[in-house]
C-alpha positions in Angstrom: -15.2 -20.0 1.2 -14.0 -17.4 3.4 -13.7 -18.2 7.1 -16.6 -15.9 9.5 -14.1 -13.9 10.8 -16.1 -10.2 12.2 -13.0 -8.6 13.4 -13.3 -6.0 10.4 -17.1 -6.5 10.0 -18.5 -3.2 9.1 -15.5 -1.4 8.1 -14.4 0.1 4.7 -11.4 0.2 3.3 -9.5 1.5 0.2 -6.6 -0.3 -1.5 -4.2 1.0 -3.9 -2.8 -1.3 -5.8 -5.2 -3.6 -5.5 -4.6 -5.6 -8.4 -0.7 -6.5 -7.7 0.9 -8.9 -5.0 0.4 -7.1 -1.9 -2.4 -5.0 -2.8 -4.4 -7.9 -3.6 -3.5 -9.8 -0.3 -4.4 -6.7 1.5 -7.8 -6.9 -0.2 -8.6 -10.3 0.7 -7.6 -10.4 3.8 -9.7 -7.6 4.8 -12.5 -8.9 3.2 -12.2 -12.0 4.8 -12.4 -10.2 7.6 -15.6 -9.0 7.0 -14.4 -5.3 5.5 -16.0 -4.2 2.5 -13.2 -3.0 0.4 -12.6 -0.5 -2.8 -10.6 -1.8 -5.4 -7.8 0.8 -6.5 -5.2 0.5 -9.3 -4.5 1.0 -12.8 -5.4 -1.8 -14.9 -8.7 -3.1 -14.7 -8.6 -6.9 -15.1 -6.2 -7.2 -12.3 -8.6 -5.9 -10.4 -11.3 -7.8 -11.6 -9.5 -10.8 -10.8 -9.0 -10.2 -7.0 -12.7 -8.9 -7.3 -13.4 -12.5 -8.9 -11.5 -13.8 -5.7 -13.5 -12.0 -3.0 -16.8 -12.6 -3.8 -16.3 -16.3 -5.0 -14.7 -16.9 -1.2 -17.7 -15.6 -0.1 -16.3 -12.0 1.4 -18.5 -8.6 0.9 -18.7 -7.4 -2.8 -15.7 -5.0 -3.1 -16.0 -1.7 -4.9 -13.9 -1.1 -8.0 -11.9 2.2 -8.5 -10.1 1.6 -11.7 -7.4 4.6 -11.7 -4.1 5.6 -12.3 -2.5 7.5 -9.3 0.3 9.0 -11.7 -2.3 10.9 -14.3 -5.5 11.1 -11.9 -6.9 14.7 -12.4 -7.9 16.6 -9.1 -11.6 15.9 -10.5 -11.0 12.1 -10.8 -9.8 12.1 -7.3 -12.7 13.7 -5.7 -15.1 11.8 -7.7 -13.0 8.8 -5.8 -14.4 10.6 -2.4 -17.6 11.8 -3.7 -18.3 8.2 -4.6 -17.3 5.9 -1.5 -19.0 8.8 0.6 -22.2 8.4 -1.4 -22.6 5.2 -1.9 -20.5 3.6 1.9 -21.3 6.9 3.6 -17.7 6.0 5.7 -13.8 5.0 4.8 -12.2 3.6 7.7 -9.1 3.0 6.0 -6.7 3.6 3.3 -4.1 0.9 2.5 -1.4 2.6 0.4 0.2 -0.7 -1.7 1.0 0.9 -5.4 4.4 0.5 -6.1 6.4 1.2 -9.6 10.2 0.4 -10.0 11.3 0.1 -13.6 15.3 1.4 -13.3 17.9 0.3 -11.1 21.7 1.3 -12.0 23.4 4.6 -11.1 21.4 8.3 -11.0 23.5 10.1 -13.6 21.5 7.8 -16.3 18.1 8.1 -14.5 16.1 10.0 -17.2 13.3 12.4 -16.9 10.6 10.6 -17.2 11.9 7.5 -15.5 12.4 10.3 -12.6 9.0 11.4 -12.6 7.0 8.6 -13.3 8.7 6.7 -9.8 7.6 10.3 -7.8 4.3 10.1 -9.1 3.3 6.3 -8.2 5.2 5.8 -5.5 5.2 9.5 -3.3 2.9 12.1 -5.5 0.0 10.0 -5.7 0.1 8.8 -2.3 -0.3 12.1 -1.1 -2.7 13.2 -3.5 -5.2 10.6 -2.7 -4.3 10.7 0.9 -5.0 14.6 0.8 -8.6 14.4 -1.1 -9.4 11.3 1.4 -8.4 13.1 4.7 -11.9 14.4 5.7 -13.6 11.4 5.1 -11.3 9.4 7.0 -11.4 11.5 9.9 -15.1 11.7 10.1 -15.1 8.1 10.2 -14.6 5.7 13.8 -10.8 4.9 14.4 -9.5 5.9 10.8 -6.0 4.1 9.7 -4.0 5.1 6.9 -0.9 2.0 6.0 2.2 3.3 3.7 3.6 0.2 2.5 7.4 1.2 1.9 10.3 -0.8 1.4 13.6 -1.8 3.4 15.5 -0.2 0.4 14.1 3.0 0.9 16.2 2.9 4.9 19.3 1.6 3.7 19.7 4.1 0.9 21.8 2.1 -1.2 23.7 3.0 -4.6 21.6 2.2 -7.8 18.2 2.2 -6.4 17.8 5.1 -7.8 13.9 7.4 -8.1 12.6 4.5 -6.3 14.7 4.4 -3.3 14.5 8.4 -3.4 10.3 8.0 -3.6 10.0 5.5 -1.1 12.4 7.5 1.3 9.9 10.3 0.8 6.8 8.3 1.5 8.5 7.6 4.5 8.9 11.1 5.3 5.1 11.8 4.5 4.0 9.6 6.6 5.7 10.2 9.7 4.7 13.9 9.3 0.9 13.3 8.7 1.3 11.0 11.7 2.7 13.9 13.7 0.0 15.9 12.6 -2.6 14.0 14.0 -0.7 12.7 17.2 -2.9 12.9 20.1 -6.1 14.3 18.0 -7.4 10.8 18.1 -9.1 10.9 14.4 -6.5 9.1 12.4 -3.8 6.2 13.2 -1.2 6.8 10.2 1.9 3.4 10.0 4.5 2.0 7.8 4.2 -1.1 6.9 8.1 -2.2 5.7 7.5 -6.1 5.3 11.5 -6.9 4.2 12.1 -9.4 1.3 8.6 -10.8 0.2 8.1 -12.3 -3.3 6.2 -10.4 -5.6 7.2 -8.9 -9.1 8.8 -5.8 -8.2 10.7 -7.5 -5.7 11.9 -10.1 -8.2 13.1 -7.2 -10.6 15.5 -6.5 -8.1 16.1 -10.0 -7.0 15.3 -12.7 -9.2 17.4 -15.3 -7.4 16.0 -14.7 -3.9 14.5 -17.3 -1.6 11.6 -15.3 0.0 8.2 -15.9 1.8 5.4 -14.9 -0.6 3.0 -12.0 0.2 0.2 -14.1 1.9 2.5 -14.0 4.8 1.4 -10.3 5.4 -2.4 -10.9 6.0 -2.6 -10.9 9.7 -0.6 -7.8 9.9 -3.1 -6.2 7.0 -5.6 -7.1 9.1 -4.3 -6.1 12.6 -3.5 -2.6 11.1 -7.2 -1.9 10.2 -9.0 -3.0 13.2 -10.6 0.0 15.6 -8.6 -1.7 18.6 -5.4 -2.4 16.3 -2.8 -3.3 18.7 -0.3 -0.6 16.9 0.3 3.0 18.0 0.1 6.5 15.5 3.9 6.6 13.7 4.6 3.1 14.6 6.9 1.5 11.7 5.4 -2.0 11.1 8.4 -4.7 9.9 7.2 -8.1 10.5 10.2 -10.1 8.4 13.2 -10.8 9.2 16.1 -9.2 6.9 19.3 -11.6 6.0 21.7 -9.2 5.6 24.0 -12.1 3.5 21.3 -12.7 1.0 20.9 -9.0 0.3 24.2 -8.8 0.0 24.6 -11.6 -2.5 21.5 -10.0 -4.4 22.8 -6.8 -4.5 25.9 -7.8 -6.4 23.9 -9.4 -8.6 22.0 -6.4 -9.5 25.0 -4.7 -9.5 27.1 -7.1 -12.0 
C-alpha cells in the first residue's frame, strides 16, 4: 500500500510516457502522493500495468490517455483537454517523459524517417500537447510543466544524432515558454536532466553502464509538482551526479 502522503493531494497531473521507466515512476510517485494522474503514452498495456500498480498500492485511480504524440491529430489532442477539463475540471501539471531514440552513429546516414520520427516524439509532440494544454494549465492553482531531457542533449556529442538534435530543442522550448511566463505567476516551466539512470533507452546507448535505476527520481517528481515546489520558473533540475570516465568508456563503446 501506498504510504498517506497529502503533499500532492488534490492535484492533477498528466504524464507522457507513462508506460516507460521514468514515466511510470513519475506516475507513481505522484499518486502516492495523493495526485490523481492521467496516463499518457502509446501502447496501452504499459499503461495498464502502471495503472494496475497505482490502484493496487492504494493511490487515486489514474486516468488513461492511450495516444501517440508522433501521429496525434489536432482533434485527438483537444479531445485530450476537452476530456481532463470535463471530467477533473483542473490540470495542475504536465510531466513531459516520452522519449524515442532508435539511431546512434554519424548524421550523413540518418534517414528521413528516422529524422522525423525522433522530432516528432521527442520535440514536436511536446509542444503540441504543451500548446493545446496551455489554457488549462494556467487556469489552474500553481501550474508546473517538467521537460525531461537528457545530459546528451548539453554535451552535443558526435553520433547522437536526431535525438541529441530533438532533445537540444526541447531544451530550447522550454526555456522560452519559461521566459514567457516569467513573472506572470500562472505557470512554473523546468528541466528535469536526471544524468545516467537505467532505463531502456539509456541501455541502448549504454548497455555496460553501472547506473542508479529510475526510482531514484521520485522525490524530485514529486517536489517539482507541489504548489510550494522549492524550484524557481527556468530552473534546470539535475539531481545525479555525471562520471565523466564512465561516459567516456561508454561512449567508445558506442562508438566501436
Amino acid at each position: 500500500m501506498m504510504t498517506a502522503d497529502p503533499t500532492l493531494e488534490g492535484r492533477i497531473v498528466l504524464i507522457t510516457g507513462a508506460g516507460g521507466d521514468l514515466g511510470a515512476v513519475a506516475a507513481e510517485a505522484c499518486a502516492g502522493a495523493g495526485a490523481t494522474v492521467i496516463l499518457l503514452g502509446r501502447t496501452l498495456t504499459r499503461l495498464e500495468a502502471t495503472y494496475d500498480r497505482i490502484v493496487r498500492q492504494g493511490g487515486p485511480e489514474p486516468l488513461l490517455a492511450p495516444l501517440d504524440l508522433a501521429a496525434a491529430t489536432p482533434e485527438e489532442l483537444s479531445a485530450i483537454a476537452g476530456s481532463v477539463e470535463s471530467r477533473l475540471g483542473a490540470l495542475h501539471g504536465l510531466i513531459h517523459c516520452a522519449a524515442h531514440m532508435d539511431y546512434l552513429g554519424p548524421l550523413r546516414d540518418v534517414g528521413d524517417a528516422q529524422w522525423r520520427d525522433a522530432l516528432d516524439v521527442n520535440l514536436t509532440g511536446a509542444f503540441r500537447l504543451t500548446r493545446t494544454l496551455l489554457p488549462l494549465l494556467t487556469r489552474s492553482e500553481a501550474a508546473a510543466v517538467v521537460f525531461v531531457t537528457d545530459s546528451e542533449a548539453e554535451r552535443r556529442r558526435s553520433y547522437w544524432g536526431p535525438y541529441a538534435v530533438a532533445k537540444a530543442g526541447l531544451e530550447a522550448f522550454a526555456l522560452v515558454l519559461a521566459d514567457e511566463y516569467d513573472g506572470a505567476g500562472t505557470l512554473r516551466v523546468n528541466l528535469l536532466t536526471p544524468g545516467p539512470v537505467r532505463t531502456r533507452l539509456r541501455r541502448k546507448a549504454f548497455p555496460a553502464e553501472t547506473a542508479p535505476g529510475p526510482a531514484a527520481l521520485a522525490p524530485c517528481f514529486v517536489d517539482l509538482m507541489r504548489s510550494d515546489s522549492p524550484y524557481a520558473n527556468g530552473e534546470r533540475i539535475a539531481p545525479a551526479a555525471v562520471e565523466p570516465s564512465v561516459i567516456e568508456e561508454e561512449i567508445q563503446h558506442v562508438r566501436t
